[in-house]
N, C-alpha and C positions, 0 to 999 in steps of 0.2 A: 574452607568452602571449596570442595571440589565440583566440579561441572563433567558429568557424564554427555561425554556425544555418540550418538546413538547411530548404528549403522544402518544403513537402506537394508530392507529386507530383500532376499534374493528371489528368481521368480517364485521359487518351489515354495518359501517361506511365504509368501506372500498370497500364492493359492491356500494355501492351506490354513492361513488366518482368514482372508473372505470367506472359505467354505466352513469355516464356526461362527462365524460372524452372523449377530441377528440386528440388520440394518434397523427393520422399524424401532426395536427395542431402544438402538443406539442412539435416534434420532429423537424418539420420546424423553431420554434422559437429557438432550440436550436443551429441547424445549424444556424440560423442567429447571436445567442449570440456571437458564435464558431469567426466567420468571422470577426465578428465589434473587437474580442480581450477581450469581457467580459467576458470570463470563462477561469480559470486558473485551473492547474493543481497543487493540493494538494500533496506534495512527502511526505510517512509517514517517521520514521526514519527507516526502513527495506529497504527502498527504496534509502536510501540519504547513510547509511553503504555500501552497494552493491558497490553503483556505486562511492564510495569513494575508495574501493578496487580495483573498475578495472573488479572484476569478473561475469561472466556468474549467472545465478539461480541457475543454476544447481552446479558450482563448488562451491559459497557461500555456498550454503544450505548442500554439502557435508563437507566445513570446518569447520561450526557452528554446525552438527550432525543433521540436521532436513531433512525433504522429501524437496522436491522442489514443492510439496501442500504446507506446510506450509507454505514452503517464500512466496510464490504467496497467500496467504492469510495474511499475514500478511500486504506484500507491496499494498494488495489491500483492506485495510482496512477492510476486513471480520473478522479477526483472531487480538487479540490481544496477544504478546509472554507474556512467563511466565515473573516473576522477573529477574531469570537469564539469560536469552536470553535475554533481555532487558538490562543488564549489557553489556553482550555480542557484543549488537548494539550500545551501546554507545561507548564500547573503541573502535570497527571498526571505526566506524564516527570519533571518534576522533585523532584516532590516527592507519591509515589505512597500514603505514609500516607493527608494530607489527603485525597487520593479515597477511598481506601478508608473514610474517617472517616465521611463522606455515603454510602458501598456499605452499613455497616451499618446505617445510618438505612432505608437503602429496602431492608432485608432482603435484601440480593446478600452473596452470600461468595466469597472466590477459590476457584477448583476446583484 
């Protein structure tokens, strides 16, 4: 099983594919992917912590130290966390008491 990684296109490449490019067209094929059930939603582990806790963005990202950019960059694949935030995501996912154990400390509750 080999895994092709795909290079960024260059600017020139990149005009020249938007300028073939038929947006509505593309965008109509995706609402119909959407419909038939062929696209699925990718949850990162930012996203699968959270919602293992119970809590809001905004009260996560308060218990973890970070803005509620981050987490929203993080759970939207733009942002990858550090190492330790990454530890961080793991024991929530794993083990979502323990967080919640430190959410009461700092007065967060799940909504």
């Amino acid at each position: 099983m080999s895994s092709k990684v795909k290079k960024p296109l260059s600017p020139a490449e990149l005009e020249q594919y938007e300028a073939g490019r038929d947006l509505a067209a593309d965008l109509l094929q995706a609402v119909r992917e959407m419909k038939a059930g062929q696209v699925h939603v990718v949850h990162t582990p930012a996203v699968e912590a959270r919602r293992k806790t119970g809590l809001s963005q905004s009260q996560f990202a308060k218990l973890i130290g970070v803005s509620v950019r981050t987490l929203q960059g993080w759970e939207q694949g733009r942002k990858e966390p550090s190492g330790a935030a990454r530890t961080l995501l793991t024991i929530a996912a794993m083990n979502p008491q323990a967080v919640l154990a430190l959410a009461g400390g700092a007065n967060l509750r799940p909504e």
